[in-house]
Structures are given as C-alpha cells and as structure tokens.
C-alpha positions in Angstrom: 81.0 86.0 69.5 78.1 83.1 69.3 80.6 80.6 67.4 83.4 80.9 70.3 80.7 81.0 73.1 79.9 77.1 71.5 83.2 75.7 71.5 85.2 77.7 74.2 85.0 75.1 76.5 87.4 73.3 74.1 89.8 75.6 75.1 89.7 75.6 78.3 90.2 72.2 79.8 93.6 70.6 81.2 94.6 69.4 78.4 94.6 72.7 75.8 97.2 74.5 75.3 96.7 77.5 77.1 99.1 80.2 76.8 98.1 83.6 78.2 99.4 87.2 77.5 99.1 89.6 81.0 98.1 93.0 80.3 97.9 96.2 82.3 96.0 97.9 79.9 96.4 102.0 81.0 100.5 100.9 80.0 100.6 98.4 77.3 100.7 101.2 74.4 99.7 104.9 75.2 99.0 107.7 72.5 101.8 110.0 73.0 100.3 112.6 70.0 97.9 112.7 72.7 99.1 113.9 75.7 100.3 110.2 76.0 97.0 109.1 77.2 95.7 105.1 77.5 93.9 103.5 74.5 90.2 103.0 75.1 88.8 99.9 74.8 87.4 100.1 71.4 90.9 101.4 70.2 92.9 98.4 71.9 90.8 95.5 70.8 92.1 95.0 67.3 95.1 96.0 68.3 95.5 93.8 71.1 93.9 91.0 68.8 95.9 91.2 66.2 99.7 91.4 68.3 97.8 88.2 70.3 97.3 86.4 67.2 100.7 86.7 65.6 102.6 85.6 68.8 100.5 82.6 69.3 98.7 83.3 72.6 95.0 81.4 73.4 94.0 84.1 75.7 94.8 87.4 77.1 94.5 88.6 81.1 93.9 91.6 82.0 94.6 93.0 85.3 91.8 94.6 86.8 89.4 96.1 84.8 86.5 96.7 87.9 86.4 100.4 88.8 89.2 101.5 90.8 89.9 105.4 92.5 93.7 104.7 92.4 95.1 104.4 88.9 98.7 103.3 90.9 96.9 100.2 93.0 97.1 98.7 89.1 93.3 98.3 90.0 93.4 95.9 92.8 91.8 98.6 95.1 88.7 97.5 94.0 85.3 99.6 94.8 83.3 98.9 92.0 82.3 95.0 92.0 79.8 95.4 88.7 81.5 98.3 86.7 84.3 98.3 84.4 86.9 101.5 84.9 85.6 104.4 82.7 88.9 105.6 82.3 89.0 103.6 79.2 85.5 104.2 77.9 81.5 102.5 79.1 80.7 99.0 79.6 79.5 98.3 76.3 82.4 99.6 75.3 84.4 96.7 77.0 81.7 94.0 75.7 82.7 95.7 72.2 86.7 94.5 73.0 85.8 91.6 74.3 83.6 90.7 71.4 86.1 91.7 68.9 88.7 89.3 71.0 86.3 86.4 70.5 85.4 86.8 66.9 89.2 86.7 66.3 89.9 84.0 68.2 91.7 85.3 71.9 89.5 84.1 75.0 89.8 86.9 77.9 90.4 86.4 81.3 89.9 88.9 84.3 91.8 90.1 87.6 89.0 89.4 90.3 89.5 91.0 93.8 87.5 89.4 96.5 90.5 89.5 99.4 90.3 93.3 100.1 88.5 96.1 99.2 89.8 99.7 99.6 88.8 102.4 102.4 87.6 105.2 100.7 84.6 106.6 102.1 83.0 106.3 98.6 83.2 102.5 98.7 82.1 99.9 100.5 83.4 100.4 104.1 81.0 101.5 106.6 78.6 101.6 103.5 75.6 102.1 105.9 77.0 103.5 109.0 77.9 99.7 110.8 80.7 97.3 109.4 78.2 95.7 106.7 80.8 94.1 104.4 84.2 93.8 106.8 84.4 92.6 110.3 84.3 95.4 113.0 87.5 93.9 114.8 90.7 95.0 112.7 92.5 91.5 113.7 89.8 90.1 111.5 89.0 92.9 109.0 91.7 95.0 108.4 94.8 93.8 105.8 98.1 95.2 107.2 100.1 95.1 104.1 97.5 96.6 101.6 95.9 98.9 104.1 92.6 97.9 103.1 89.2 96.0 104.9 88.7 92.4 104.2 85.4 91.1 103.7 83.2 89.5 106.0 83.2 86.0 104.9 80.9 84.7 107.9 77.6 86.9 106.3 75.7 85.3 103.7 74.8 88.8 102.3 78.4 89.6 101.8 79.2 86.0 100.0 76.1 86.6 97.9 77.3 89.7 96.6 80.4 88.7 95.7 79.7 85.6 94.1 76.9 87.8 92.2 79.8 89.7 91.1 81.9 86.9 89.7 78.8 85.1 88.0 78.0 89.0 86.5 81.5 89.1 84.4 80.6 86.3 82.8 76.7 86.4 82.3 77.0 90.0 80.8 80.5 90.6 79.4 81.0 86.8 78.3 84.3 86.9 80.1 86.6 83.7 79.9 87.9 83.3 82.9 88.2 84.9 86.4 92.3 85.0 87.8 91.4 84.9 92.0 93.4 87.5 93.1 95.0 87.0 96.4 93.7 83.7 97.6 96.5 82.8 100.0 95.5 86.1 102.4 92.1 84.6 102.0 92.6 81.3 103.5 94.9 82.0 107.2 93.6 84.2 109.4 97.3 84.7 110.1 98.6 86.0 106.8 101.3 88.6 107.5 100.5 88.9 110.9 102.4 88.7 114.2 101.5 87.0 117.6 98.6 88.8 118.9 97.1 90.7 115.6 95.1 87.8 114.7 92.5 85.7 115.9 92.1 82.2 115.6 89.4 80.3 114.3 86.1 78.6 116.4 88.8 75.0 116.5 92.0 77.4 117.7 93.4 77.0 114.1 94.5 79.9 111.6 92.6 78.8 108.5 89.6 81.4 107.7 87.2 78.6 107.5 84.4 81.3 106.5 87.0 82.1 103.5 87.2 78.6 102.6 83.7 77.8 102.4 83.3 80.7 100.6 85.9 79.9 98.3 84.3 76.2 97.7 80.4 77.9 97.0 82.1 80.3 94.5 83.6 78.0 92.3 80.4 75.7 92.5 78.3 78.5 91.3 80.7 79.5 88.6 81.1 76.3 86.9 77.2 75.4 87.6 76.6 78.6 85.6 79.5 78.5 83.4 81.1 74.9 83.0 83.1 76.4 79.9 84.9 79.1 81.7 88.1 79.0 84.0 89.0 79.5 87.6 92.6 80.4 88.3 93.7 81.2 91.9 96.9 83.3 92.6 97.7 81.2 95.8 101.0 80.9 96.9 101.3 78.5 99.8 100.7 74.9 100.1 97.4 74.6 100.9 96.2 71.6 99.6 93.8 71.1 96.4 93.3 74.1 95.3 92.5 73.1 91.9 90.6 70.0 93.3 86.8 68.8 93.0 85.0 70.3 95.6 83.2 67.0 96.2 86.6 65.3 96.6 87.6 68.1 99.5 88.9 71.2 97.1 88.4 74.3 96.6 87.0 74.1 93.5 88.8 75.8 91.0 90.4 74.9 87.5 93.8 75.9 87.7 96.3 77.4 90.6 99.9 79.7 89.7 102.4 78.0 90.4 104.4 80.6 92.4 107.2 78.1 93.7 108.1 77.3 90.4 108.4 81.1 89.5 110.5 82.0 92.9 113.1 78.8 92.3 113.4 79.4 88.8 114.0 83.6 89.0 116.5 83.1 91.9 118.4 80.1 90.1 118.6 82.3 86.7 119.7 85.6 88.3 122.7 83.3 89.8 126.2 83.5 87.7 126.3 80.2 85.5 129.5 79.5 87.4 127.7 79.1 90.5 124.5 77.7 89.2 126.1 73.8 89.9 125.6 74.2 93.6 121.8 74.6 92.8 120.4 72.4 90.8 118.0 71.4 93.0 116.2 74.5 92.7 115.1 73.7 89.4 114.4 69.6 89.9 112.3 70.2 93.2 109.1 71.3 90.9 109.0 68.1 89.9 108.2 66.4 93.3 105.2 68.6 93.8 104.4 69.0 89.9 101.1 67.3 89.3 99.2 67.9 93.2 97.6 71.1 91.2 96.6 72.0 87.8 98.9 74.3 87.8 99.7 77.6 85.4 103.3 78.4 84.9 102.9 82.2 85.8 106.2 85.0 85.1 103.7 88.0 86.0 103.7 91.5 86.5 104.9 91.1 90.0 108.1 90.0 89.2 109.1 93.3 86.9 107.9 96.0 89.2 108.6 97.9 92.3 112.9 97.9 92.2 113.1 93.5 91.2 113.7 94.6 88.0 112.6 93.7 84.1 113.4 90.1 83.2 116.0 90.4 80.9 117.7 92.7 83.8 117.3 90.3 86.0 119.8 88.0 83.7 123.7 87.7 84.7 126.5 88.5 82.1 127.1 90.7 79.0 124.5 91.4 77.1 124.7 88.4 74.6 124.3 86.1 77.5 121.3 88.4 79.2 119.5 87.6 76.4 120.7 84.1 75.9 119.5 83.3 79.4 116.2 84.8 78.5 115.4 82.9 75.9 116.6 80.1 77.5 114.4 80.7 80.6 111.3 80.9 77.7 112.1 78.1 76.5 112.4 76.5 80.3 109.2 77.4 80.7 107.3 75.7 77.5 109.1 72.3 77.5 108.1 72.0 81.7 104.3 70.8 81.9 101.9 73.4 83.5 100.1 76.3 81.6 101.8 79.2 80.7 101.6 83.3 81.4 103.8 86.1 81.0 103.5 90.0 81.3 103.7 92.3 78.5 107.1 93.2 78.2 108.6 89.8 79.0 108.2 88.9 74.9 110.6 91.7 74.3 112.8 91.6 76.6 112.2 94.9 77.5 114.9 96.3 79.9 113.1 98.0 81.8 110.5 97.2 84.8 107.1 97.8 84.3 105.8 101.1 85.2 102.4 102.0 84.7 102.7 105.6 83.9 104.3 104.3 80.8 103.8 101.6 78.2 105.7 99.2 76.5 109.1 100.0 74.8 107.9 98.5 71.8 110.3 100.8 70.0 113.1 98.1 70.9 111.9 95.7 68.1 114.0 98.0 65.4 116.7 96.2 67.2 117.0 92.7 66.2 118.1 91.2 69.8 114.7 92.2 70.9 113.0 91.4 67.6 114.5 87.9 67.7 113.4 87.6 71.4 110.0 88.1 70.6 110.1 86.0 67.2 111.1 83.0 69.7 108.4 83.7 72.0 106.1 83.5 68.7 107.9 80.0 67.8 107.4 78.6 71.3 103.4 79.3 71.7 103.1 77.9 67.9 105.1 74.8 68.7 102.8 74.3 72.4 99.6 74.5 70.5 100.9 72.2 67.7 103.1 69.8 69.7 100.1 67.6 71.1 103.0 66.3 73.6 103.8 69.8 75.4 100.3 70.2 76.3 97.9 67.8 76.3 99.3 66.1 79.7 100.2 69.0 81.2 98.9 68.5 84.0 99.4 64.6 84.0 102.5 62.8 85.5 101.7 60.3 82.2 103.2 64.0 80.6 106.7 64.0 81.8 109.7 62.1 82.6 113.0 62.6 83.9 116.5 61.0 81.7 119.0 63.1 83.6 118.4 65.5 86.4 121.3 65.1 87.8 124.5 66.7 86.0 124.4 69.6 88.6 128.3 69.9 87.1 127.1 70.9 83.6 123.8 72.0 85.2 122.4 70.6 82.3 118.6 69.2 82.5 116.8 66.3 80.0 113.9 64.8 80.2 110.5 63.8 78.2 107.3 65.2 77.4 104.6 62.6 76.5 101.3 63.0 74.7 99.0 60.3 74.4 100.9 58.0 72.2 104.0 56.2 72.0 105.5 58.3 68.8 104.4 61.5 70.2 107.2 62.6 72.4 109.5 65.5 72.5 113.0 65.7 74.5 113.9 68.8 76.0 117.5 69.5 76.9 118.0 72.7 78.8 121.9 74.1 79.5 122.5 76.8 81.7 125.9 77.7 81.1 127.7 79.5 78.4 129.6 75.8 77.0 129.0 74.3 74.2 128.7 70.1 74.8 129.8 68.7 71.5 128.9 64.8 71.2 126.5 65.1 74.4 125.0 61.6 75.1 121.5 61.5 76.3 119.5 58.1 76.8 116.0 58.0 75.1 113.1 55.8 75.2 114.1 53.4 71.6 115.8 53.0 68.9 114.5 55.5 65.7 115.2 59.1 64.6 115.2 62.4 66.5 114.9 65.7 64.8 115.4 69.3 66.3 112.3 71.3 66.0 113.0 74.3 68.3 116.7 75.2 69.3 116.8 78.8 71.3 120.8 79.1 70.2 119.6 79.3 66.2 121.0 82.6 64.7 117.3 83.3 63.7 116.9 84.1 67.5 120.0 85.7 68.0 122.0 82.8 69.0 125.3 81.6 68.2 123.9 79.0 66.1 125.0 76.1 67.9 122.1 73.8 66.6 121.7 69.9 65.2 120.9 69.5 61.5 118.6 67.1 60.1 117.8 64.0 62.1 119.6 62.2 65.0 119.6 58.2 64.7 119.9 56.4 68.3 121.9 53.8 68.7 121.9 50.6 70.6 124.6 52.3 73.3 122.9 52.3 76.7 122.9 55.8 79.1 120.3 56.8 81.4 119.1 53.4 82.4 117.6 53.3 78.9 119.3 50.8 76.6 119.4 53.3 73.6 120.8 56.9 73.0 121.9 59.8 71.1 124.4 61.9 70.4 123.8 65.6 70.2 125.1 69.2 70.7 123.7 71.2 73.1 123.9 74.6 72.9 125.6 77.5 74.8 122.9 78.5 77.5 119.9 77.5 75.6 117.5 75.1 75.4 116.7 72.3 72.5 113.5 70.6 71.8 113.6 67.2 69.6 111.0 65.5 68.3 111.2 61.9 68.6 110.0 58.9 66.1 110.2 55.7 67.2 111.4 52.4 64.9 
C-alpha cells in the first residue's frame, strides 16, 4: 500500500470529500453454507473493496476490531489494547485486508475504546492485585451504564499505554484513522450520574480534567507521529473545540460526529409530513452551531439497534413514501456541509434493525425499491466527490448559505453550497411532504442557467419522476432578497440538487 501511504493525507483533510461506510464486520455478510459463520478477514477484503468502490465511499469504519470476550458488546468491551479479534483470523491477516483496502483505493478507519474497559478477570482490572489501570473509588472508576472500569486518567503509566495503543494501530497496521469512542463519558466526572455517585474535580467542577489532558496529549502524539491520519471523536455534548488546535485550547482532534444534527433530523423525519410544519426549526437549528466543529454527519449503528428500529422503519406512511422519505433523508444529508457516515444496511434500506447474529439482507436488492435505494446512495457519494462545492467547504461558513429557511408551511428548505469560486455552486432544495410545487420560485445568487444534476423523485430511483429537464434560465424577478430567480418543480418528498452557472 506504499502509493496510498504517500498521498493519503490528501484524503484526509477538511476539505475532501470524505464519505465513510460503518461496518460491523461478524454481520455484514456471513457464510450460511457454513454454518453461517463471519467472513475472515482475508475473505472480506475484496469483497468489502469492491461493494466500497462501486458505491463511491473514501473510507470504511469498522467497529471494533481490538480483542473483545463478548461477541454481543459489538467489541466495545475492550481487553485486548494491541490485538485484533481472532475470531476473524491473525494480525497479519488484518494488515492483509487492510492492505488489499489501500491498493484499491478505501482508507480504513478503527473503533478505539479508551472510556471503559471490561471486568473480566482476564483483562485489565486488578491486573496485579491493586487498581493499576482504574481508580479504586467506584464514583471515579466504575461506569454505571456499561458496567465496566474507567481508566485512571491521573497515572502517567495508564496514559502511556493507551496512547501506545493508538500510535500502534497506525505504526503496524497502517490504519487511517482512529473513531474515539465515547469521548463525552470521558470528559464530566458526572456523566450519567446522580447527586452523590460522583466526585468533583480538585476546582469543585465536573469536568475530568485528567481525561481532558489526556485527551489533548493523545491527539498531539498521533498527529506528531501520523499528520496524514484522522481523529474522530463520538462526543455528543457541547463541549467546546473538540476538533480545535490544541495550541488554540482544543482537544486536538480532526473531526467530531455531529450527534445533534443526527437526533433533530431522526425525530423530525419519523414525524407525519402533516405535522412536520410545526417543526421546522428542528432541521434550521444545525445551522447556528454548524461550523464551531469539523464536524462528520454520522447515521450510525446506534440509531438501527436495540428496539429504534432500521431507517427505512423509522419512516411515516405507505411504503412508497417510507422509501421516498429515505432517500430524501440521504439526500438531506449530502447537500448539508459536514462529512458523512452511515451503517451498513442504511444503503439498502434494509427493514430491519441491525442484529449482529445476522448480516445484511442483501437479498432485498432483487427488489428494485431497495436496488434503486442503494443506486441513489451510489449517485450521491459520486456527485460529493465530483461536486467540488459539496465538499471542499464543508466545514467552512464560506460553504453554505441560507435562500429560504423559513416556509415551515411547505416545510420546504433552500439554500447554497459554495466551493471556492463564484461559478461553482449548487442549490439544494429539500421538500418534506408528499406535494408536488409546480412553478416553485426560489431566489438565486445571478442571472444565468441552472441545471438539475441529482433529483431523489427520478423514476431511476424509484420516484414518481417529478424532476426539471434540461436547464433553468433565471430571470430578473426578485425573491429571497436576491434580485434574480427561478422557477422550478420540486418534487414530492425529495430532494433536488442544481448546478448553477453564472452569466
């Protein structure tokens, strides 16, 4: 993999287009001639290469690959911090996959647990008798919800070893990138505590200010080491800079999830269209907070597991507007600015949740709702690597602008995304109800010519073909507090992207 070792870091800045497949990979495809056992490594490489490729996606994350006892913790009962799970073959058989990912083009990015570690006997708790790695007070070392010790941030031996264990991913198995599980747990002594099971810090405060600096020396090791690879935290409160310099006050890493976003948008689309005019606001608030972070647009396997439901189940209506709504909340998601992730499954629209005892019902692509579904996911990653506009500001205000937020009665969103010049812009125009808008007037920047170059209501994608032919000519008719417009349709619970070229 020596030619994508040279020119990964390409890849992996702000301004790529980074789009990134989660995996589980006991349950993305099984062998059920076999007593329906996992693929190995070796066996899910090419396979896992080539499905990456032809959907479009830069990178693929796996959930944890360390050694875990507990097949069901997904692997996020850690215990071994330098050794890949042999249920799916040695260590150099993982460097083989993640070689074979490389030479084909698909970085690889790993589930890293540093927030808890599990209490088996055989791991690290108690490992010599005394509380070596976890505090001896469970207000401090003990996590309530995962039932599971929490490291000792305050010993330099215990930071050591874990920041050996981050570096070692990427020194020996030429990882990508590290996903941080867990950060938010990490950084308030409070987290999912009542009064009186915590205790507060040396100032009376609940930050873990041992966790923080820990946090900060991590990431400055990393990208000492490894100033090609990525950071991404799974933090979920509003701690501020995650994603910033650690010189400038941060924490230090590249990118953060953007777990607001993914809570407002899921509880907005599971709402009856009829109702959704009430909550528009759920959908524009992202906006005010947008560009704080670096942030990755994340529809993970948390939200398909443990009774909330697959995301195409998660959708109101009949069927034909369950699976308009999911294309449409795609679609959504690649025309807002922020990186982009979603869980095997999700590019299917798979009905049901994710269960790790299974794999994925690929079998539904003989039907062509589900085929379609996926052939738009393919369209949207092509178009955010080749549209220099949906990426390259991403995570730049310079990136995005607002023409109408504010037709809660339609609930009907516009606005821009911006690349680095004038000409290269693209309009997005996002309907979440089931009517069509014939002769829809939207302002735009100038006069020139707009052409359609996604629509997620074309009968190619199983839509009722409510799309714009050829190009759209503003005129000189002001809307929007912009002194030129067009006229368009918008379709039926989708989304339309238009390219825009300026006179």
């Amino acid at each position: 993999d020596r030619d994508w070792m040279l020119k990964r870091g390409d890849r992996h800045n702000i301004h790529a287009p980074i789009s990134v497949y989660e995996v589980h990979l006991g349950s993305w495809r099984r062998v059920p001639e076999e007593g329906n056992r996992s693929l190995t490594y070796r066996e899910a490489g090419p396979q896992l290469a080539a499905y990456a490729k032809e959907l479009g996606y830069s990178h693929i994350q796996f959930m944890p690959l360390t050694e875990h006892p507990f097949y069901g913790s997904w692997g996020y009962q850690t215990t071994g911090y330098f050794a890949p799970t042999s249920r799916y073959g040695s260590p150099q058989d993982l460097m083989w996959m993640i070689d074979h990912l490389h030479q084909e083009g698909i970085g690889v990015i790993l589930d890293w647990v540093p927030s808890h570690f599990p209490c088996d006997e055989h791991g690290l708790g108690y490992f010599d008798g005394t509380h070596l790695y976890e505090h001896a007070d469970p207000r401090e070392g003990y996590h309530p919800d995962w039932k599971s010790f929490i490291f000792n941030y305050g010993r330099n031996e215990v930071t050591s070893f874990l920041i050996s264990s981050a570096t070692f991913w990427f020194d020996k198995y030429h990882v990508d990138g590290l996903r941080v599980d867990g950060v938010a747990s990490m950084l308030y002594r409070d987290y999912s505590r009542n009064e009186g099971e915590w205790i507060s810090n040396q100032f009376g405060g609940r930050e873990n200010l041992e966790a923080i600096d820990f946090l900060k020396r991590l990431n400055t090791e990393v990208y000492r080491r490894h100033p090609d690879v990525m950071m991404m935290a799974e933090e979920s409160t509003s701690f501020p800079m995650v994603s910033g310099p650690v010189d400038h006050g941060g924490l230090g890493f590249g990118f953060k999830w953007d777990m607001g976003w993914m809570h407002d948008t899921l509880d907005y689309i599971a709402k009856d269209p009829i109702h959704r005019s009430y909550h528009q606001s759920e959908l524009t608030f992202r906006m005010i907070y947008a560009f704080t972070e670096n942030f990755v647009l994340s529809l993970s396997h948390d939200e398909v597991t443990h009774g909330k439901a697959a995301l195409l189940s998660k959708m109101p209506g009949d069927d034909w507007q369950k699976f308009a709504n999911l294309r449409l909340l795609h679609g959504y998601m690649y025309g807002m600015p922020g990186k982009k992730l979603l869980f095997m499954g999700g590019e299917i629209g798979q009905w049901d949740e994710w269960n790790h005892e299974g794999a994925v019902d690929f079998h539904l692509l003989q039907y062509e709702r589900h085929s379609a579904i996926q052939h738009w996911v393919k369209t949207l990653n092509e178009l955010y690597a080749s549209e220099p506009a949906l990426h390259v500001n991403d995570c730049d205000p310079a990136g995005f602008e607002w023409i109408d937020a504010s037709d809660g009665r339609n609930s009907i969103l516009c606005f821009l995304r911006r690349g680095a010049t004038t000409n290269d812009t693209i309009l997005v125009v996002c309907n979440f109800t089931p009517v069509t808008h014939e002769g829809y007037r939207i302002g735009v920047p100038s006069g020139g010519m707009w052409q359609e170059i996604a629509n997620s209501d074309a009968s190619e994608f199983g839509g009722s073909g409510q799309v714009n032919d050829g190009p759209i000519k503003s005129q000189r008719y002001p809307m929007h507090g912009r002194s030129h417009s067009i006229s368009m349709t918008i379709p039926p619970l989708g989304v339309a992207l238009l390219k825009g070229q300026s006179n």
